[in-house]
BARO-192098 format. One line per 2 residues: number of its first residue (from 1); their letters; for each residue x, y, z of N, C-alpha, C. Coordinates in nm, 3 decimals. Example, Ala and Ser with C-alpha at 12.3 -4.5 7.8 and 13.67 -1.06 7.14 Angstrom:
BEGIN
1 = AS = 1.319/-0.569/0.780/1.230/-0.450/0.780/1.320/-0.330/0.780; 1.285/-0.225/0.708/1.367/-0.106/0.714/1.290/0.003/0.787
//
This chain:
BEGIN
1 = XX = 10.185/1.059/25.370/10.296/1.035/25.278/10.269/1.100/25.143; 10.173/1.103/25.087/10.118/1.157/24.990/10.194/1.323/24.929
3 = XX = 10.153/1.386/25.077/10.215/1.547/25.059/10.362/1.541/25.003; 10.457/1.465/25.084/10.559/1.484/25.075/10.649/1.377/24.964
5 = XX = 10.580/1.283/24.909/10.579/1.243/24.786/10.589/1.355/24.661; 10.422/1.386/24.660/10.432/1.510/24.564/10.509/1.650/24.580
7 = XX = 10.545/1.632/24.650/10.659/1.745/24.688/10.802/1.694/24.619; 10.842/1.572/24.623/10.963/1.534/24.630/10.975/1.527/24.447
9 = XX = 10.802/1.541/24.396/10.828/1.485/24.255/10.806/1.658/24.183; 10.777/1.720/24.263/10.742/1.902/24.192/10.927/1.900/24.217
11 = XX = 10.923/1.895/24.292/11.116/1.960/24.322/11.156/1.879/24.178; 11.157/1.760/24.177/11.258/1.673/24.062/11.229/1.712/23.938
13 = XX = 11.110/1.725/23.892/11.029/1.786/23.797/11.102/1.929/23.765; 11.129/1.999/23.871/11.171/2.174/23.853/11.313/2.125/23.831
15 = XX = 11.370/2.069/23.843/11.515/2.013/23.846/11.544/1.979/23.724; 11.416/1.887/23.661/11.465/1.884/23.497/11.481/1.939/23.416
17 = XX = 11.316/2.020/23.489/11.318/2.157/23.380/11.417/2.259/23.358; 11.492/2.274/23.504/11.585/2.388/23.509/11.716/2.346/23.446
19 = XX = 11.742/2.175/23.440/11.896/2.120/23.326/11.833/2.123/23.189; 11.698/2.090/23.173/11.641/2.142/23.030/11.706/2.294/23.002
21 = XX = 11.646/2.410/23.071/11.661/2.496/23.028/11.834/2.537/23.007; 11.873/2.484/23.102/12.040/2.526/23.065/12.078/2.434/22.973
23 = XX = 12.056/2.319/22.941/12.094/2.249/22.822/12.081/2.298/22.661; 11.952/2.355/22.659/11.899/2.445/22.595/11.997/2.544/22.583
25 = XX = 11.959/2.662/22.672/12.066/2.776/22.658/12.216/2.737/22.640; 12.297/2.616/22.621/12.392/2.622/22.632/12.431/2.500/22.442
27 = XX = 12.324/2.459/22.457/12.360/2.387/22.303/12.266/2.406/22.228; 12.147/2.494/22.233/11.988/2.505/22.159/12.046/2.587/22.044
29 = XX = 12.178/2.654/22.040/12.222/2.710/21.895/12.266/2.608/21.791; 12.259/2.471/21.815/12.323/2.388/21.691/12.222/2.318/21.666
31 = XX = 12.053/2.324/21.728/12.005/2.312/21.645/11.885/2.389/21.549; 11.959/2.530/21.595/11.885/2.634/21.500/11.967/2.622/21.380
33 = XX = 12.125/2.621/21.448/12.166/2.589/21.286/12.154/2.487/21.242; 12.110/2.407/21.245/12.062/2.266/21.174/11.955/2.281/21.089
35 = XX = 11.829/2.349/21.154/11.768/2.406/21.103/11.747/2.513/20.966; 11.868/2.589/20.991/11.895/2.706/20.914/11.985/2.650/20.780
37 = XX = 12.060/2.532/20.817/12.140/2.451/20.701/12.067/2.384/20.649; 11.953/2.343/20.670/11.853/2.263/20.637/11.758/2.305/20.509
39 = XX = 11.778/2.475/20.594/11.661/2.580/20.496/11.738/2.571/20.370; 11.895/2.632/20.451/11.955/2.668/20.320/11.951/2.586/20.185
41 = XX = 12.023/2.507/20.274/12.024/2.372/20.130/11.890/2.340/20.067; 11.821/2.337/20.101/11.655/2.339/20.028/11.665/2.477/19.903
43 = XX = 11.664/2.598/20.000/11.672/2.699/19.897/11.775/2.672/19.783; 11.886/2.648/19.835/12.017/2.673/19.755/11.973/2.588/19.645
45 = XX = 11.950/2.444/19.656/11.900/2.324/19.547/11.735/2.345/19.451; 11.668/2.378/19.492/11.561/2.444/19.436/11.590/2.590/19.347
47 = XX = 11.711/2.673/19.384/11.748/2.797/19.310/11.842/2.739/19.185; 11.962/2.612/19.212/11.988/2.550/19.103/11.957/2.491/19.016
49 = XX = 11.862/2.438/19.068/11.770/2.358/18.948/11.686/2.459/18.899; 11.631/2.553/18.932/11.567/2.636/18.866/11.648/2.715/18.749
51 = XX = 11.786/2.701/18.793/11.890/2.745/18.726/11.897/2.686/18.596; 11.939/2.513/18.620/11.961/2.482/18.530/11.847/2.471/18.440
53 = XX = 11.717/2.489/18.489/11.622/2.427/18.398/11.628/2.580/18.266; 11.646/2.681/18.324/11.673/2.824/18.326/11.742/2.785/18.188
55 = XX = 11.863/2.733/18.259/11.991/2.724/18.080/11.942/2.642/18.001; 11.831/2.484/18.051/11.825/2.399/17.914/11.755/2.465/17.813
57 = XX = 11.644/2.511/17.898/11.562/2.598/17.773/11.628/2.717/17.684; 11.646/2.777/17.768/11.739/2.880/17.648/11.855/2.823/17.553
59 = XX = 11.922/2.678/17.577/12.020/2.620/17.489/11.901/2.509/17.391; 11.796/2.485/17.449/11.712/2.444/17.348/11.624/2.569/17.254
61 = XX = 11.586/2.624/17.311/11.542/2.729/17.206/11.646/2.777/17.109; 11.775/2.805/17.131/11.915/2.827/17.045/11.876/2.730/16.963
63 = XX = 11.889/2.605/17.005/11.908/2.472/16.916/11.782/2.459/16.770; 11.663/2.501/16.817/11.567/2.527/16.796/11.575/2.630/16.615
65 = XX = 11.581/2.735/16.677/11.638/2.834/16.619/11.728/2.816/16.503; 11.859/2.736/16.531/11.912/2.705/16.480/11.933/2.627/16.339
67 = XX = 11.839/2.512/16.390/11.809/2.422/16.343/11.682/2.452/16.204; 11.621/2.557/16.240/11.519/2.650/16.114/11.602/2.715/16.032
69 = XX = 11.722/2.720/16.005/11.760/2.743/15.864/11.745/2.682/15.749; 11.723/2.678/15.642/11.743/2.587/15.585/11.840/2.512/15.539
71 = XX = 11.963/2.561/15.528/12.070/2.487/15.493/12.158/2.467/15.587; 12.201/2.362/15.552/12.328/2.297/15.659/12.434/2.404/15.709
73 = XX = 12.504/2.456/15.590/12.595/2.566/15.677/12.546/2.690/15.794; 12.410/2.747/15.753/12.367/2.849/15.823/12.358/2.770/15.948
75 = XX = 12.292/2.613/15.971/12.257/2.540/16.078/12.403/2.529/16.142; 12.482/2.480/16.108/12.622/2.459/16.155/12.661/2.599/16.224
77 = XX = 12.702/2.687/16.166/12.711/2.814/16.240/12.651/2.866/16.348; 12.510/2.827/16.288/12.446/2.898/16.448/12.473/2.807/16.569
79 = XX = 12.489/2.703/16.486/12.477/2.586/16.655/12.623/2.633/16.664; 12.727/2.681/16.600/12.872/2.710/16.694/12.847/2.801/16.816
81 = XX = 12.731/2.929/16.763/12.727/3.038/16.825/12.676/2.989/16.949; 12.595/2.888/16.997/12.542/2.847/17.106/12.625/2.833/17.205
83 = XX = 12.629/2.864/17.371/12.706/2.836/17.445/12.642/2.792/17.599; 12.730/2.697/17.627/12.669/2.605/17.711/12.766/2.580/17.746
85 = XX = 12.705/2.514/17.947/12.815/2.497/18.075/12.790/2.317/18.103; 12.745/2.312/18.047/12.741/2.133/18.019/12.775/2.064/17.905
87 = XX = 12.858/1.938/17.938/12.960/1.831/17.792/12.808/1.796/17.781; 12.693/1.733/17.803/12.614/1.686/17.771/12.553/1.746/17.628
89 = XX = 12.520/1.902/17.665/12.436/2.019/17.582/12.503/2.011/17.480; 12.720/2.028/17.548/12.767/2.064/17.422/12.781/1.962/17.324
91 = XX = 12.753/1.829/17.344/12.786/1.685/17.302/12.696/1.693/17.240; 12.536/1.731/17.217/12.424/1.724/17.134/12.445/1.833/17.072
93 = XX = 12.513/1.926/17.058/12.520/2.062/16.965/12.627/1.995/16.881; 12.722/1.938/16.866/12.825/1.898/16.839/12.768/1.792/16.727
95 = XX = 12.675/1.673/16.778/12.617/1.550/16.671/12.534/1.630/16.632; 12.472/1.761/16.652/12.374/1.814/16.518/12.434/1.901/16.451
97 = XX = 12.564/1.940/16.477/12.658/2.034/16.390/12.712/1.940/16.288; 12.738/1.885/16.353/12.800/1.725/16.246/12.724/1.718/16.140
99 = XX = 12.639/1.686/16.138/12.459/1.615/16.090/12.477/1.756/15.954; 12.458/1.835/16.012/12.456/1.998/15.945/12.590/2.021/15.839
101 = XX = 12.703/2.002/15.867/12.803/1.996/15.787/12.810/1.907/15.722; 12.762/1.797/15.698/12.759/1.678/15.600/12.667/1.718/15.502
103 = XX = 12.541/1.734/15.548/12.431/1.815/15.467/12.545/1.907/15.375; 12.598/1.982/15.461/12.644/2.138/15.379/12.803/2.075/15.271
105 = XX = 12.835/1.911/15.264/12.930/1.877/15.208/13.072/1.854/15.286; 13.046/1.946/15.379/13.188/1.906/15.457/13.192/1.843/15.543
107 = XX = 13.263/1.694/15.504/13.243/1.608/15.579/13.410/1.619/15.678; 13.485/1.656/15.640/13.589/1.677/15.701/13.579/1.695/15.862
109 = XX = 13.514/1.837/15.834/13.469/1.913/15.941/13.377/1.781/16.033; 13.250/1.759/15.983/13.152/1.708/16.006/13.187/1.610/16.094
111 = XX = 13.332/1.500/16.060/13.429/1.366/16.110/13.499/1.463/16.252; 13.531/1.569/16.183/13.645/1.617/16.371/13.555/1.629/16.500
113 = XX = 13.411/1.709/16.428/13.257/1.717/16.516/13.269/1.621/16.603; 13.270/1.459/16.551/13.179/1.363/16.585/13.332/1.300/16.648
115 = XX = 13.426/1.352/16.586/13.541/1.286/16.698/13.590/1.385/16.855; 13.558/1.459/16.822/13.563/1.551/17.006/13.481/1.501/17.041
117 = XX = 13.395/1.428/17.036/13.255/1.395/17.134/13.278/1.215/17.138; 13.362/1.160/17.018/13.389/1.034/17.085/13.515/1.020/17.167
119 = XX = 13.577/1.104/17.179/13.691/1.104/17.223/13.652/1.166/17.378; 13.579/1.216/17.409/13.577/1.288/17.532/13.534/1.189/17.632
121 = XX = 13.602/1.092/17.664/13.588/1.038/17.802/13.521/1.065/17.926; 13.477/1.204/17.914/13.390/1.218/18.067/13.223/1.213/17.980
123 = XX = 13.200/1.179/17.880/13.080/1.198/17.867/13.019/1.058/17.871; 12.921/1.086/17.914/12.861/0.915/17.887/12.854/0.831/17.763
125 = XX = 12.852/0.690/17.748/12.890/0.575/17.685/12.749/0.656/17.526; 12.641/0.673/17.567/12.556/0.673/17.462/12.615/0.791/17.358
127 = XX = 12.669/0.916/17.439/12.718/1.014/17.358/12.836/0.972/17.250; 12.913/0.898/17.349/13.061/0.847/17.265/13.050/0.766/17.142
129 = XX = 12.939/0.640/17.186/12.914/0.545/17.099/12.829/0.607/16.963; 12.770/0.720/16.994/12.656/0.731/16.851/12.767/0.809/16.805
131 = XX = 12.856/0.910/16.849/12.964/0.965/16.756/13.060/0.887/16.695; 13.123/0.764/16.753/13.193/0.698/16.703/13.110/0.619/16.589
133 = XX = 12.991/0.601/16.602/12.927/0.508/16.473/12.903/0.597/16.336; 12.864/0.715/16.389/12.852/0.834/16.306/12.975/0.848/16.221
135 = XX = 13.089/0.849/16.298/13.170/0.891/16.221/13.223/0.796/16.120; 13.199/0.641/16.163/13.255/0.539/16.054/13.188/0.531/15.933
137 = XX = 13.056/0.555/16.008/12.941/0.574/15.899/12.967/0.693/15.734; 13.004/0.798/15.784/13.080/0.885/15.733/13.222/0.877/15.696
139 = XX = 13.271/0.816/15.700/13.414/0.756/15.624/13.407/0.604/15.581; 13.278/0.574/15.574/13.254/0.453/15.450/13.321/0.469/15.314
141 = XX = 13.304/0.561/15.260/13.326/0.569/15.125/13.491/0.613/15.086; 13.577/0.662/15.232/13.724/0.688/15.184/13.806/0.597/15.278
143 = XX = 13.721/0.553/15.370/13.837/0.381/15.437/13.840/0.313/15.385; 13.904/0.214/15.391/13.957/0.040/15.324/13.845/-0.054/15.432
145 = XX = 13.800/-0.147/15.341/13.722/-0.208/15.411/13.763/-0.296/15.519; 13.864/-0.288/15.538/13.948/-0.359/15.671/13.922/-0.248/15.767
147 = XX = 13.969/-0.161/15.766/13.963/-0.019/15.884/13.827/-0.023/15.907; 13.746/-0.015/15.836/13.612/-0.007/15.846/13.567/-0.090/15.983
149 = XX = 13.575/-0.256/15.973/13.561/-0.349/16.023/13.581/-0.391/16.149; 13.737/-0.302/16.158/13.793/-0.331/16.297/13.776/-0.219/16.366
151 = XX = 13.705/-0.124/16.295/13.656/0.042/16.402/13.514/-0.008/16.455; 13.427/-0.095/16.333/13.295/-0.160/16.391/13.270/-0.258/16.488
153 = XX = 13.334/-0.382/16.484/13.342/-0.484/16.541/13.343/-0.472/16.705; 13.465/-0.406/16.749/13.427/-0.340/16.855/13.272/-0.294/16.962
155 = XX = 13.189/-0.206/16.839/13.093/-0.177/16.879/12.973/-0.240/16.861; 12.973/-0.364/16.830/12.856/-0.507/16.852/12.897/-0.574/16.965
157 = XX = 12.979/-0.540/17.092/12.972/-0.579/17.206/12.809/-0.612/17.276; 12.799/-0.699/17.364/12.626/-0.659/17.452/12.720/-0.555/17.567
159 = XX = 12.553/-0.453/17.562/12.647/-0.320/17.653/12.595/-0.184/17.572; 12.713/-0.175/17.451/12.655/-0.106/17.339/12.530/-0.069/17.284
161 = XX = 12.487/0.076/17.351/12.348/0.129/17.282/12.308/0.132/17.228; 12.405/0.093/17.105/12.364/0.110/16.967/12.456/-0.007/16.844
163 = XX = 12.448/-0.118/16.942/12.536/-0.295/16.912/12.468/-0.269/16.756; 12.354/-0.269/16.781/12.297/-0.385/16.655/12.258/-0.254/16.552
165 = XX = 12.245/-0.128/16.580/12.281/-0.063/16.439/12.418/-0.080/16.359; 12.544/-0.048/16.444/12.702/-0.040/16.413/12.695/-0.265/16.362
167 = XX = 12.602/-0.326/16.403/12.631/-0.445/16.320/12.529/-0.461/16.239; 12.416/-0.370/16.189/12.366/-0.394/16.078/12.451/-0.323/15.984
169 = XX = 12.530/-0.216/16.006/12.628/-0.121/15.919/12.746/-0.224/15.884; 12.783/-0.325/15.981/12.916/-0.414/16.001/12.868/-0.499/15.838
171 = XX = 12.756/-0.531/15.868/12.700/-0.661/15.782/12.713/-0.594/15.645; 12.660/-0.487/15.599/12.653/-0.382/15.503/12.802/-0.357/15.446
173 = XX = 12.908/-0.354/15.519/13.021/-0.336/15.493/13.096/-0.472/15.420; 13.105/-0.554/15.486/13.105/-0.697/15.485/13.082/-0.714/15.368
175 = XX = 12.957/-0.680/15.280/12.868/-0.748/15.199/12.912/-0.622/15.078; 12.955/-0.520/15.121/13.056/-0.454/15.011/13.196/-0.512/14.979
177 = XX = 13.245/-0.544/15.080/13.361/-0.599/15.039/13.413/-0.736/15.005; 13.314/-0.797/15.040/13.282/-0.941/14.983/13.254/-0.899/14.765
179 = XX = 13.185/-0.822/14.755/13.184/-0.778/14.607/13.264/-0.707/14.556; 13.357/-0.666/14.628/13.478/-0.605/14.590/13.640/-0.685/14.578
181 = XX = 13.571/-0.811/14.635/13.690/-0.918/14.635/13.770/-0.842/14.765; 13.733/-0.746/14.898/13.796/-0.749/14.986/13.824/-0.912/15.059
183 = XX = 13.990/-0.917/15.125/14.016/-1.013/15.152/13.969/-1.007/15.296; 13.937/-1.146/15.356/13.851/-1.173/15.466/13.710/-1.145/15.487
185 = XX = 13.660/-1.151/15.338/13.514/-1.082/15.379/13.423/-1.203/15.284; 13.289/-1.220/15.319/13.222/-1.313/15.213/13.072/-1.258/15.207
187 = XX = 12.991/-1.285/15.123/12.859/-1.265/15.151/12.809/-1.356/15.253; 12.838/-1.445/15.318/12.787/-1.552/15.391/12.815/-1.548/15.518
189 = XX = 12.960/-1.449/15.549/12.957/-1.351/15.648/12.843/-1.258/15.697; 12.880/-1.122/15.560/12.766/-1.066/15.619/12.595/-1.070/15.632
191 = XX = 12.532/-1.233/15.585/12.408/-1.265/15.617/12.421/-1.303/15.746; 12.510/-1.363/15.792/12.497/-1.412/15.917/12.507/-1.276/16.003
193 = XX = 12.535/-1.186/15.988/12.540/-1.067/16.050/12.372/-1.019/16.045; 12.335/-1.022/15.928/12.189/-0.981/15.926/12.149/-1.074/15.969
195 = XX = 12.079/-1.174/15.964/12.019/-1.272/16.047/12.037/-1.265/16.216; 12.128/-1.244/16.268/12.191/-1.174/16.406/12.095/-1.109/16.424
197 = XX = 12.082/-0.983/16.382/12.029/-0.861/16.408/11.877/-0.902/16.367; 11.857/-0.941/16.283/11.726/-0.974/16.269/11.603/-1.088/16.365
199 = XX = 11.732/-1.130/16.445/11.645/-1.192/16.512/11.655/-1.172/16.655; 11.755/-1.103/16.682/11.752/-1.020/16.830/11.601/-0.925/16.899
201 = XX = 11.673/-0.997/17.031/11.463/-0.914/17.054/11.501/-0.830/17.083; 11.594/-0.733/17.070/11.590/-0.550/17.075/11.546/-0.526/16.950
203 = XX = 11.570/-0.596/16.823/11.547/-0.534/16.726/11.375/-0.456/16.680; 11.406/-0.366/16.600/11.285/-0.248/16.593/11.231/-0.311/16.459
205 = XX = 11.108/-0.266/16.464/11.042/-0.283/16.315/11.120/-0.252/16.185; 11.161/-0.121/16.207/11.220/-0.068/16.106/11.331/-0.164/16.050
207 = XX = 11.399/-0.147/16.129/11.553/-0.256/16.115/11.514/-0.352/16.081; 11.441/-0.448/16.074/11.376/-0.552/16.057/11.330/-0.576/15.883
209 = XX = 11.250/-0.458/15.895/11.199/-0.384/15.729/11.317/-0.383/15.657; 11.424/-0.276/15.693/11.521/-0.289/15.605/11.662/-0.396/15.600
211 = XX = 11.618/-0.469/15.703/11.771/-0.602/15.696/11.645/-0.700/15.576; 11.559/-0.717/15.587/11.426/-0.791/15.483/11.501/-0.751/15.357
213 = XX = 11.489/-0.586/15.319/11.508/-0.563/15.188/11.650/-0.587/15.163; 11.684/-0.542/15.234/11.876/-0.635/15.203/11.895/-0.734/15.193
215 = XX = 11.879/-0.887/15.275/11.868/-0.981/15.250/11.802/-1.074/15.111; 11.736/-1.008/15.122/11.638/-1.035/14.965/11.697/-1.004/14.845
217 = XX = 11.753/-0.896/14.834/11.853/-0.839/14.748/11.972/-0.910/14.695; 12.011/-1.007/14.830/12.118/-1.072/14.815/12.040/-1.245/14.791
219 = XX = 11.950/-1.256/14.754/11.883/-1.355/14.726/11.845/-1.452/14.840; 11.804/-1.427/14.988/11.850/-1.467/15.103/11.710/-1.431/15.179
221 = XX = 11.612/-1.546/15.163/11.457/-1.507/15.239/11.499/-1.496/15.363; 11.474/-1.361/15.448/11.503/-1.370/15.630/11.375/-1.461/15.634
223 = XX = 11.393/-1.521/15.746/11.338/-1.672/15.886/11.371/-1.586/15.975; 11.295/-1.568/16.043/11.245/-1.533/16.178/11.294/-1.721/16.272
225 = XX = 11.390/-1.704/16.353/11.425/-1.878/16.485/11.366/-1.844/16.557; 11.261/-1.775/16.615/11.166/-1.784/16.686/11.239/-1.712/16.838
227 = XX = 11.364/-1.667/16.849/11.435/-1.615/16.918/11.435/-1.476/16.955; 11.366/-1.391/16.845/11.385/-1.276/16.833/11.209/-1.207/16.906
//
């Protein structure tokens, strides 16, 4: 029985091999291209990123460049001349053009800067929010301290990247217009605003240092509630 056993299993054996091989010859092309889409996309993604890394540097060296003038207008100009295929790149050329035209006096300019970049909805929340603080920051001195308030307030949401700078600026405002006899405003407002911020555990040394010297100013020892 033996012989014809192993006989029966060489035949079945050649039988597989031979639907192997036509299975093969008849679908073994989809997975060379599997293969070959496989390569591609490897190459293709490794040639883009090489790409882009390609453009950051050369839009940082621009920036670079740029930024070694000494004066604000020459800086402003060159960063116009820069050109870039990303809102991101152009969103940071934009808050240091800003930055640069204030330096150089024109704040006009400096406010439209920082409003295309808060206004641009496809860019992310951190880009929008530091232009929008920027810019209130920069029309302190020709808004009404009401406008001021209700452009800030907003941006001491939790969420906000930058809550507790736009409400150490809130408190600052507050505490101008409380001495200006603005209506709805008190000094006792804006301590409680500093005290906020001062005892939040995001808060930074720095901020800390200078809500101290403000508070003090206003005759008002900061206490640390053990919260912060």
């Amino acid at each position: 029985m033996s012989n014809p056993e192993t006989f029966i299993q060489e035949v079945t054996e050649a039988v597989r091999r031979d639907r192997l091989f036509a299975l093969f010859r008849r679908w073994g092309w989809i997975g060379a291209v599997v293969v070959v889409a496989i390569v591609g996309a490897a190459a293709f993604r490794e040639w883009h990123q090489s790409q882009q890394r390609q453009e950051a540097q050369t839009v940082g060296t621009a920036i670079v460049d740029a930024l070694a003038y000494a004066d604000g207008r020459s800086q402003a100009d060159a960063l116009g001349r820069i050109e870039t295929d990303t809102s991101e790149a152009a969103a940071i050329i934009d808050l240091l053009a800003a930055s640069a035209l204030r330096e150089a006096g024109d704040e006009d300019l400096a406010i439209a800067r920082l409003a295309s970049v808060a206004d641009d909805t496809g860019l992310a929340s951190s880009y929008r929010e530091l232009a929008r603080l920027k810019k209130v920051m920069l029309q302190s001195n020709t808004k009404p301290v009401a406008e001021l308030i209700a452009e800030l307030e907003p941006m001491i949401v939790p969420g906000n990247p930058y809550r507790l700078l736009a409400q150490e600026f809130l408190a600052q405002v507050i505490y101008r217009g409380a001495l200006e006899g603005s209506e709805g405003t008190s000094v006792e407002q804006a301590l409680d605003h500093f005290r906020s911020v001062y005892n939040d555990q995001q808060v930074t040394q720095r901020m800390r240092v200078r809500i101290e010297v403000m508070m003090r100013s206003i005759n008002e020892e900061p206490e640390a509630t053990g919260d912060g």
